[in-house]
PDB file of N, H, CA, C and O in Angstrom:
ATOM      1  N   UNK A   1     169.703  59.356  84.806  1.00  0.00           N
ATOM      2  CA  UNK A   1     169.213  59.439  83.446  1.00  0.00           C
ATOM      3  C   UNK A   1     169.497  58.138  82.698  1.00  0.00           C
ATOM      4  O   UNK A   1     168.885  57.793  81.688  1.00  0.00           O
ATOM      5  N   UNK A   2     170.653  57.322  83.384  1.00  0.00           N
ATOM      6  H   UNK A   2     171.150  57.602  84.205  1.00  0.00           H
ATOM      7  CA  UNK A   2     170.919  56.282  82.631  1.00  0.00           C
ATOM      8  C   UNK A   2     170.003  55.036  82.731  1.00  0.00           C
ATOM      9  O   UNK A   2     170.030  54.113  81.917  1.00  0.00           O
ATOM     10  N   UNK A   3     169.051  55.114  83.997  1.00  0.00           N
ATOM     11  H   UNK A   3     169.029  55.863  84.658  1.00  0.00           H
ATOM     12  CA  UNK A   3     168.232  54.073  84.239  1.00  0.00           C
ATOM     13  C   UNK A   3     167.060  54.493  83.513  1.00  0.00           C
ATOM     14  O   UNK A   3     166.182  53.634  83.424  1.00  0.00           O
ATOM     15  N   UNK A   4     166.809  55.737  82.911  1.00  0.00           N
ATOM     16  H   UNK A   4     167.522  56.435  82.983  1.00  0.00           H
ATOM     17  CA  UNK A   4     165.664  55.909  82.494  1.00  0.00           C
ATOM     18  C   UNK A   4     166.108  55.290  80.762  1.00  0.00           C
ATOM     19  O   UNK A   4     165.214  54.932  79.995  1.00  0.00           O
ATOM     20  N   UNK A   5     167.296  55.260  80.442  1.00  0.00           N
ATOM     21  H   UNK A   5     168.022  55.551  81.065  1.00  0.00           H
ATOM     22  CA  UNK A   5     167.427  54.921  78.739  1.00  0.00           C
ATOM     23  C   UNK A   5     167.227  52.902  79.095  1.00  0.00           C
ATOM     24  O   UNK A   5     166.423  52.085  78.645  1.00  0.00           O
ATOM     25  N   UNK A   6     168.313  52.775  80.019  1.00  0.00           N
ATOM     26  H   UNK A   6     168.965  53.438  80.385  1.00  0.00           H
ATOM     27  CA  UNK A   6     167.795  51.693  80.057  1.00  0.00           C
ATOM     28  C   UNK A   6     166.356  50.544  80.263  1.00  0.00           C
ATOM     29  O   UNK A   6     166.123  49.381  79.930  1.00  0.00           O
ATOM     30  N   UNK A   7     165.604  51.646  81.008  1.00  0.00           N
ATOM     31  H   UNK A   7     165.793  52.591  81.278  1.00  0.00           H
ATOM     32  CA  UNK A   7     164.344  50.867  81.013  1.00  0.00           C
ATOM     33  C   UNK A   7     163.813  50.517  80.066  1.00  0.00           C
ATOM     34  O   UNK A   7     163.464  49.377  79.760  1.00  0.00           O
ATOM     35  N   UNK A   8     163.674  51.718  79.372  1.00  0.00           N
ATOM     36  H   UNK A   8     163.958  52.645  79.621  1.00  0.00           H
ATOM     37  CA  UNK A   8     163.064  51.500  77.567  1.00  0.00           C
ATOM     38  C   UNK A   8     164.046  51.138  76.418  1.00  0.00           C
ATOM     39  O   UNK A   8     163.792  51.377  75.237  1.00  0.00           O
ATOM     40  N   UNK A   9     165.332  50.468  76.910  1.00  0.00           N
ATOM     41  H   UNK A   9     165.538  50.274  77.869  1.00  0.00           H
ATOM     42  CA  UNK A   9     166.206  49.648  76.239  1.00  0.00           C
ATOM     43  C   UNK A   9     165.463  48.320  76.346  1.00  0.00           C
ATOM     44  O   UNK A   9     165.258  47.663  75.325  1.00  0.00           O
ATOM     45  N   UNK A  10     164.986  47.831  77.732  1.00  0.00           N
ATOM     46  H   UNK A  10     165.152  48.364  78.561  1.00  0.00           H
ATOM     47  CA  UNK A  10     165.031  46.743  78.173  1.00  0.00           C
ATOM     48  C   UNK A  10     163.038  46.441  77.564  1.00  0.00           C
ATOM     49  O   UNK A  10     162.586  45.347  77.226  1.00  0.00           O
ATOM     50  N   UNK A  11     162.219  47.823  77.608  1.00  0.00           N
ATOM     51  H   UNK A  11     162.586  48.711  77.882  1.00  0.00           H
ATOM     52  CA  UNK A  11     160.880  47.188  77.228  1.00  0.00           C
ATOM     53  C   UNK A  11     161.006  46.911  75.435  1.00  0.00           C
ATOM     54  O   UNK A  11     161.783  47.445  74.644  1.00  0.00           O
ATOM     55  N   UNK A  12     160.064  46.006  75.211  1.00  0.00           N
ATOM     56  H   UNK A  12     159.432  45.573  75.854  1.00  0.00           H
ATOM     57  CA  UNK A  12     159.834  45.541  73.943  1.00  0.00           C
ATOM     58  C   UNK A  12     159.006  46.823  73.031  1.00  0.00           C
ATOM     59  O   UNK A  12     158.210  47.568  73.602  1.00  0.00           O
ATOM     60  N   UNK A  13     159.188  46.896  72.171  1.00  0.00           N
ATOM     61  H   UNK A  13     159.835  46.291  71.707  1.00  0.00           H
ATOM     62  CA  UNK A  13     158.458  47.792  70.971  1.00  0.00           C
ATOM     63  C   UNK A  13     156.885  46.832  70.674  1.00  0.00           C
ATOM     64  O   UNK A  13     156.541  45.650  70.695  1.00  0.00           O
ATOM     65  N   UNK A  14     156.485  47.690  70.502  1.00  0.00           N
ATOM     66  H   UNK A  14     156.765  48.650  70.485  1.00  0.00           H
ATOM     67  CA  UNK A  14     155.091  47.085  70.129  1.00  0.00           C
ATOM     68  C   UNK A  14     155.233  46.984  68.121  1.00  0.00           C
ATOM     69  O   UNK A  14     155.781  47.710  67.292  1.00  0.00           O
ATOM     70  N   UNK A  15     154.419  45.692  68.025  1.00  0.00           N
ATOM     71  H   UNK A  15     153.974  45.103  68.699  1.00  0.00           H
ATOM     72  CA  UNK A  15     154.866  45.289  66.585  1.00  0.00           C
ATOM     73  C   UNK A  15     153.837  45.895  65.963  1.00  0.00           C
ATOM     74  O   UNK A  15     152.944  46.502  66.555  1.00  0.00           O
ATOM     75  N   UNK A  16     153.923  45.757  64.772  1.00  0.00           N
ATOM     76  H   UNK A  16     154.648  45.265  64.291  1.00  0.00           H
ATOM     77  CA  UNK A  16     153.064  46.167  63.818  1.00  0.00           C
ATOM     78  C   UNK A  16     151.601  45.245  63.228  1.00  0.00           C
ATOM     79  O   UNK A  16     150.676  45.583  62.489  1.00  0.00           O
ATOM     80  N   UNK A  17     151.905  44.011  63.916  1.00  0.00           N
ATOM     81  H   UNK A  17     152.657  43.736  64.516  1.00  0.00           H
ATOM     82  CA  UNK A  17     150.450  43.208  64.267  1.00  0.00           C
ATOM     83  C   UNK A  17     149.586  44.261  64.979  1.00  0.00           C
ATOM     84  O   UNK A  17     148.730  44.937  64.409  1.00  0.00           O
ATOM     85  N   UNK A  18     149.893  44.331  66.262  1.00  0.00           N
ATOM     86  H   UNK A  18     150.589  43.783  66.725  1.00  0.00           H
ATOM     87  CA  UNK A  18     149.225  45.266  67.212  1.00  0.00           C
ATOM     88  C   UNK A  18     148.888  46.292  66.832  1.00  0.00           C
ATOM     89  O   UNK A  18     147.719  46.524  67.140  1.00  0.00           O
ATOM     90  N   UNK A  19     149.441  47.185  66.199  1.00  0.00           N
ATOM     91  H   UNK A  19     150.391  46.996  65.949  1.00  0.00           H
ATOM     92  CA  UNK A  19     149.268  48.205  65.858  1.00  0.00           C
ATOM     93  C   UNK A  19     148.235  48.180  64.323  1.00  0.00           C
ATOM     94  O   UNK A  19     147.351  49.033  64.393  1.00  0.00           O
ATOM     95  N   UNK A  20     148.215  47.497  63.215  1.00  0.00           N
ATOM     96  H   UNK A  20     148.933  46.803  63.157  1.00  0.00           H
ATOM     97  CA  UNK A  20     146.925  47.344  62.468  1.00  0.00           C
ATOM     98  C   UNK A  20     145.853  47.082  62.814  1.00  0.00           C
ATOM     99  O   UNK A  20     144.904  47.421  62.106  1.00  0.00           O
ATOM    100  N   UNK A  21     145.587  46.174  64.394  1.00  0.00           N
ATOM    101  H   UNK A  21     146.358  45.899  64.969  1.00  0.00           H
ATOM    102  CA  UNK A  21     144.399  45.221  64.991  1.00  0.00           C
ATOM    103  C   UNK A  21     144.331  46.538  65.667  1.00  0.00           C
ATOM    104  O   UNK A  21     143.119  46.755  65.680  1.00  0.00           O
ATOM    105  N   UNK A  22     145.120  47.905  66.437  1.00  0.00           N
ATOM    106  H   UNK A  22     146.104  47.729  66.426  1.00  0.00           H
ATOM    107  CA  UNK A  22     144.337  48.995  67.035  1.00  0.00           C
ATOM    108  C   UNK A  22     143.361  49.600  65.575  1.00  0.00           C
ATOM    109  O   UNK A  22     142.135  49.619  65.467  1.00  0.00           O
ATOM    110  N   UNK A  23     144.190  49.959  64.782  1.00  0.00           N
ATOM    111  H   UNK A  23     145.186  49.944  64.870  1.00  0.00           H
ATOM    112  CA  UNK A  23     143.587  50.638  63.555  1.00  0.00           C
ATOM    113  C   UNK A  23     142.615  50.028  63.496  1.00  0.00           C
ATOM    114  O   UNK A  23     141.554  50.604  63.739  1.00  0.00           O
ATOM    115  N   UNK A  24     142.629  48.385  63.088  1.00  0.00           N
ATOM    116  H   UNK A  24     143.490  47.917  62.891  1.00  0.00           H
ATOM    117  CA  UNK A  24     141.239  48.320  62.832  1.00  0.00           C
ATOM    118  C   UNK A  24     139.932  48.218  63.424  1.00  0.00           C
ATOM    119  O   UNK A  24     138.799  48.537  63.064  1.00  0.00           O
ATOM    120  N   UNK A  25     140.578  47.522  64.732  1.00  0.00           N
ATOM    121  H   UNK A  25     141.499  47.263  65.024  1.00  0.00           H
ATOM    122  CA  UNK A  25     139.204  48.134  65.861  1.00  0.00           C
ATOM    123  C   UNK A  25     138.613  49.825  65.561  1.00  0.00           C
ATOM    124  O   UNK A  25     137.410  50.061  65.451  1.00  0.00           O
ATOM    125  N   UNK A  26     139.752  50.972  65.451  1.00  0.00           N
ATOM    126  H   UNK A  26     140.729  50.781  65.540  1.00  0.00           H
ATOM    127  CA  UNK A  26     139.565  52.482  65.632  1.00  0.00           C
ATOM    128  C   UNK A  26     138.488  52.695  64.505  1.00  0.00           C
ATOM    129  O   UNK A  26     137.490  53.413  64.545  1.00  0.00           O
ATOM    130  N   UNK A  27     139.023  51.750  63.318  1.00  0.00           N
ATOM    131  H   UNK A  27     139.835  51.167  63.286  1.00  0.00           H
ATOM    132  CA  UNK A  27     137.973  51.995  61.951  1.00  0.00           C
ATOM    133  C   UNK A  27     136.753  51.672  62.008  1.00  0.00           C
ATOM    134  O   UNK A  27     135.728  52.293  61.724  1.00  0.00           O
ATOM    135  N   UNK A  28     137.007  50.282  62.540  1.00  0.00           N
ATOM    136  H   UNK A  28     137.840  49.778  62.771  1.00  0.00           H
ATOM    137  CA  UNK A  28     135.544  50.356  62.848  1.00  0.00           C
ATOM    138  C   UNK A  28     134.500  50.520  63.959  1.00  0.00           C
ATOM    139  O   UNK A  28     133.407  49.965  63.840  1.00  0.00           O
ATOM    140  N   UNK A  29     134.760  51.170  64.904  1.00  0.00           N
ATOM    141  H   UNK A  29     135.648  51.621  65.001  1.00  0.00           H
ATOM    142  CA  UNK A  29     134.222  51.775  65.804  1.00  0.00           C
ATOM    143  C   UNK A  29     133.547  53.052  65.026  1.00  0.00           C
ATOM    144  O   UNK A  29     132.332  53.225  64.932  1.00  0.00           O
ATOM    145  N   UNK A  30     134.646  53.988  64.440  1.00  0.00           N
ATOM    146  H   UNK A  30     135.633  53.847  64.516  1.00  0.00           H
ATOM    147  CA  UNK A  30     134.038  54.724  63.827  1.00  0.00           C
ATOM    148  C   UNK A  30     133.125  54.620  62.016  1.00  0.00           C
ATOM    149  O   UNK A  30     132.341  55.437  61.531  1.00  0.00           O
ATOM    150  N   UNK A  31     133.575  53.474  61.494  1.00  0.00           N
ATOM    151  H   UNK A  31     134.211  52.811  61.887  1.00  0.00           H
ATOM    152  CA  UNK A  31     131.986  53.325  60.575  1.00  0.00           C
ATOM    153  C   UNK A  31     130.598  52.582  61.848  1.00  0.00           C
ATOM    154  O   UNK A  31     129.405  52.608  61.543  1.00  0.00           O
ATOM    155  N   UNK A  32     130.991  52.123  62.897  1.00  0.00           N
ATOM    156  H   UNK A  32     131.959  52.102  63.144  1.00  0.00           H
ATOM    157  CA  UNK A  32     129.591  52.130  63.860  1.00  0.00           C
ATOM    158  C   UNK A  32     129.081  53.274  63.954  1.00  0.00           C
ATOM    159  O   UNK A  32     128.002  53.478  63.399  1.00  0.00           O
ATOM    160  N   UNK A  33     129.601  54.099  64.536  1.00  0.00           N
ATOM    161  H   UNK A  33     130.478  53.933  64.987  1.00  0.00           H
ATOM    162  CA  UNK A  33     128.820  55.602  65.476  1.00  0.00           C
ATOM    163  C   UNK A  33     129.059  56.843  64.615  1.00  0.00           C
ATOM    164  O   UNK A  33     128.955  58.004  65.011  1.00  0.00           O
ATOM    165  N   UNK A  34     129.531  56.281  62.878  1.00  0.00           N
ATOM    166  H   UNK A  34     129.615  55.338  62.556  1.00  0.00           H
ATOM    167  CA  UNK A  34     129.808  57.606  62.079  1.00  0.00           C
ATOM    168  C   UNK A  34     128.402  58.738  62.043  1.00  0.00           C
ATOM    169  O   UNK A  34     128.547  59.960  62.011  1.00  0.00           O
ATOM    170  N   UNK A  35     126.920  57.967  62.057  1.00  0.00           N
ATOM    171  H   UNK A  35     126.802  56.974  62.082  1.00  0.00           H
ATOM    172  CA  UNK A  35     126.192  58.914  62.312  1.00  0.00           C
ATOM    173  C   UNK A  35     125.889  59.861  63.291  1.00  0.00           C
ATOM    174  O   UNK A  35     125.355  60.922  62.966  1.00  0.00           O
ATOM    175  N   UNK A  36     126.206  59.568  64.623  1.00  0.00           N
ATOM    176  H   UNK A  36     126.640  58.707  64.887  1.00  0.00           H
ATOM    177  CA  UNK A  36     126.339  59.642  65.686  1.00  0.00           C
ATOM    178  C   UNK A  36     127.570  60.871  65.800  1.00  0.00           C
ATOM    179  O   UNK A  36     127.225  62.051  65.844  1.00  0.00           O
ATOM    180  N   UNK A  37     128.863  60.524  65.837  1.00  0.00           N
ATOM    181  H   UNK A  37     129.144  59.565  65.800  1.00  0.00           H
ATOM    182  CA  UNK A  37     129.930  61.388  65.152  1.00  0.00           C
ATOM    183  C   UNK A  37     129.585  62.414  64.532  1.00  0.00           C
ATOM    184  O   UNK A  37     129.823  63.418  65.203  1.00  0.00           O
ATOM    185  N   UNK A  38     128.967  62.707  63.203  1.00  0.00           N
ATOM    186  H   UNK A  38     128.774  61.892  62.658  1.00  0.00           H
ATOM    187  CA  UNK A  38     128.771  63.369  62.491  1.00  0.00           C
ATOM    188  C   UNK A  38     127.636  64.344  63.596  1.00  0.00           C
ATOM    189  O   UNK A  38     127.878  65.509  63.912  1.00  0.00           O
ATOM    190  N   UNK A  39     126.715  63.762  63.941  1.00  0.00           N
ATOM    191  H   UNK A  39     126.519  62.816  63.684  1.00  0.00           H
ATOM    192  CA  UNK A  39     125.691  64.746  64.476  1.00  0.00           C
ATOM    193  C   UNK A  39     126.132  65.458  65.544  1.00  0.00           C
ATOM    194  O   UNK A  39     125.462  66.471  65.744  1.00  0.00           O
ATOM    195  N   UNK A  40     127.292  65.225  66.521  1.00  0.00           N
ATOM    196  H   UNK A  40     127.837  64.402  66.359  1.00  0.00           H
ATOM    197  CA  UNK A  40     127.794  65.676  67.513  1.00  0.00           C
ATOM    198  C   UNK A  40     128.810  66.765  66.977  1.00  0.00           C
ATOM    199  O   UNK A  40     129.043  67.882  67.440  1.00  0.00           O
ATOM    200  N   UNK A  41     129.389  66.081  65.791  1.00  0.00           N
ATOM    201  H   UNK A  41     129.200  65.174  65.416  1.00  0.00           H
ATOM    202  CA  UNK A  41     130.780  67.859  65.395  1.00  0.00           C
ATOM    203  C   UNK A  41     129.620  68.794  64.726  1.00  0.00           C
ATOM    204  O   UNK A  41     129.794  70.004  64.871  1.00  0.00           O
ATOM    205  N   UNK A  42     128.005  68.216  63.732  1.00  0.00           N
ATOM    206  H   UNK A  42     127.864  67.233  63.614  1.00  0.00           H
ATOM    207  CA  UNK A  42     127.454  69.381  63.691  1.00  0.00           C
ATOM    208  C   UNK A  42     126.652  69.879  64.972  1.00  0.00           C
ATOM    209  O   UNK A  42     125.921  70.847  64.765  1.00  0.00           O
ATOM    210  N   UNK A  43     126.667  69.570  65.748  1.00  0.00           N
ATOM    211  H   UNK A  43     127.261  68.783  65.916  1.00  0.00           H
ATOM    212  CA  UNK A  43     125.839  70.560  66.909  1.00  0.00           C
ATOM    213  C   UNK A  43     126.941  71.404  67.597  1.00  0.00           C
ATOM    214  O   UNK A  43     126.857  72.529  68.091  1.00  0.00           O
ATOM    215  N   UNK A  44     128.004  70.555  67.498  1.00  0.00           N
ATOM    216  H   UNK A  44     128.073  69.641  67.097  1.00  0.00           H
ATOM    217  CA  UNK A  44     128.793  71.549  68.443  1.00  0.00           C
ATOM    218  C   UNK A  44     129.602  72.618  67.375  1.00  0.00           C
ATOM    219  O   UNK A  44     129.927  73.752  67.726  1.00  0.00           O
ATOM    220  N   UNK A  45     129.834  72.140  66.202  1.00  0.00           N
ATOM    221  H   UNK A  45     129.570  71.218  65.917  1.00  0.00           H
ATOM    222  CA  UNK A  45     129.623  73.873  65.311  1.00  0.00           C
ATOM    223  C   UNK A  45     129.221  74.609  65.260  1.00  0.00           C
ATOM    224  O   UNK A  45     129.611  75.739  64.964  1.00  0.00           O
ATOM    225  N   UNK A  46     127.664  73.956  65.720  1.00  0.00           N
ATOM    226  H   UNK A  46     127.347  73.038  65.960  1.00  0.00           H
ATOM    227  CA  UNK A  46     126.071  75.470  64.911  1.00  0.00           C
ATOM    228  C   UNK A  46     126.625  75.827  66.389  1.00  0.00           C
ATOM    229  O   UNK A  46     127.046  76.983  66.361  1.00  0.00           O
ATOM    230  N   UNK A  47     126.770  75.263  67.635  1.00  0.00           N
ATOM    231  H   UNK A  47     126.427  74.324  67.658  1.00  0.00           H
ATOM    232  CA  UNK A  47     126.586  75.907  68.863  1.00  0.00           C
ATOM    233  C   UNK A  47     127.542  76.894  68.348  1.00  0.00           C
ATOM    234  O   UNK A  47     127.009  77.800  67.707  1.00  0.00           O
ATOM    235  N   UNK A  48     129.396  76.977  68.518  1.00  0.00           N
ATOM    236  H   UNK A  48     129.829  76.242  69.039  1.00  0.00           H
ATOM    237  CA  UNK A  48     130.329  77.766  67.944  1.00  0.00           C
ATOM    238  C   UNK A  48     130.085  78.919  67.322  1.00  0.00           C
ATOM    239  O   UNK A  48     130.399  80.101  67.460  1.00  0.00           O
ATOM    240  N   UNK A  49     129.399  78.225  66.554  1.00  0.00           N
ATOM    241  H   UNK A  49     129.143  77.265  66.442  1.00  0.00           H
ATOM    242  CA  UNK A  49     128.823  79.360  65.205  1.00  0.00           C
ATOM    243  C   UNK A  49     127.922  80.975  65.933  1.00  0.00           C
ATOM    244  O   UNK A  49     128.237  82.165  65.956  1.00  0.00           O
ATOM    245  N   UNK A  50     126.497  80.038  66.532  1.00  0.00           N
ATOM    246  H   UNK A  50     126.241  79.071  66.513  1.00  0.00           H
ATOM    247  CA  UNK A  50     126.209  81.108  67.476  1.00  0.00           C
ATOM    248  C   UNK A  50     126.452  81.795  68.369  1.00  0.00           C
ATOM    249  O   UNK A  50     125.910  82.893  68.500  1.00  0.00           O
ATOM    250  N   UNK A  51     127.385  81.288  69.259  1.00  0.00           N
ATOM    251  H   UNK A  51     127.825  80.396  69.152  1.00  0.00           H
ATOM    252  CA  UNK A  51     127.591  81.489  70.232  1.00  0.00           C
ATOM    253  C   UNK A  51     128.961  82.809  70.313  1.00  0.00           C
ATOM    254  O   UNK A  51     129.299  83.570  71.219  1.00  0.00           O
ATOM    255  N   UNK A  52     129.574  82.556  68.629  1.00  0.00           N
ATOM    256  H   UNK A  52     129.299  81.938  67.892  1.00  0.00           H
ATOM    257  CA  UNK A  52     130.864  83.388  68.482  1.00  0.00           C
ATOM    258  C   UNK A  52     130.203  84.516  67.823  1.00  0.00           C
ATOM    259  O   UNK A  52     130.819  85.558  67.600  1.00  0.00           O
ATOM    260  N   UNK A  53     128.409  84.278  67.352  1.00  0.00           N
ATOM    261  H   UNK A  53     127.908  83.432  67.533  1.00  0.00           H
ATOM    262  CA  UNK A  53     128.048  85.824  67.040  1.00  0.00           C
ATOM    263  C   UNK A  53     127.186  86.732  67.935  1.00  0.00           C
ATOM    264  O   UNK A  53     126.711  87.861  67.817  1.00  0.00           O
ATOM    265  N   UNK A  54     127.181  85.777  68.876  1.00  0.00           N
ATOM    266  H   UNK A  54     127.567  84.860  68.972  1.00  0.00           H
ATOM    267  CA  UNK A  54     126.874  87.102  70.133  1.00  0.00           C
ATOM    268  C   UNK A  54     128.039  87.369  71.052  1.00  0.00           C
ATOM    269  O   UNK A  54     127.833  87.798  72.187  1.00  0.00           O
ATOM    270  N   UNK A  55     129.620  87.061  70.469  1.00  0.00           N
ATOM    271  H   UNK A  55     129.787  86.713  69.547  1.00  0.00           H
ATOM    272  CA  UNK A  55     130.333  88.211  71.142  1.00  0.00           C
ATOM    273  C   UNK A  55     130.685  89.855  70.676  1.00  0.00           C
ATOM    274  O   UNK A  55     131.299  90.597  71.443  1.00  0.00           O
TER     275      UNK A  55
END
């Protein structure tokens, strides 16, 4: 167990550069395909929707 604390003693933390440049790639990926997005959670609702009133 002690080699497992040490490994992730020994790896580096990821900084907070990295981590805004993921965000902002994530952001804008999704203002690209927000229409796209949007049309896929409504189809797969209406599907839900129907599909939970013929049980």
């Amino acid at each position: 167990m002690d080699e497992v604390y040490a490994f992730f003693a020994e790896e580096e933390a990821i900084g907070v550069v990295e981590i805004i440049l993921i965000l902002v790639v994530l952001i804008g990926l999704v203002m690209i395909f927000k229409e796209q997005l949007v049309s896929l959670v409504e189809n797969i609702l209406r599907k839900i929707t129907t599909q939970s009133n013929t049980i």
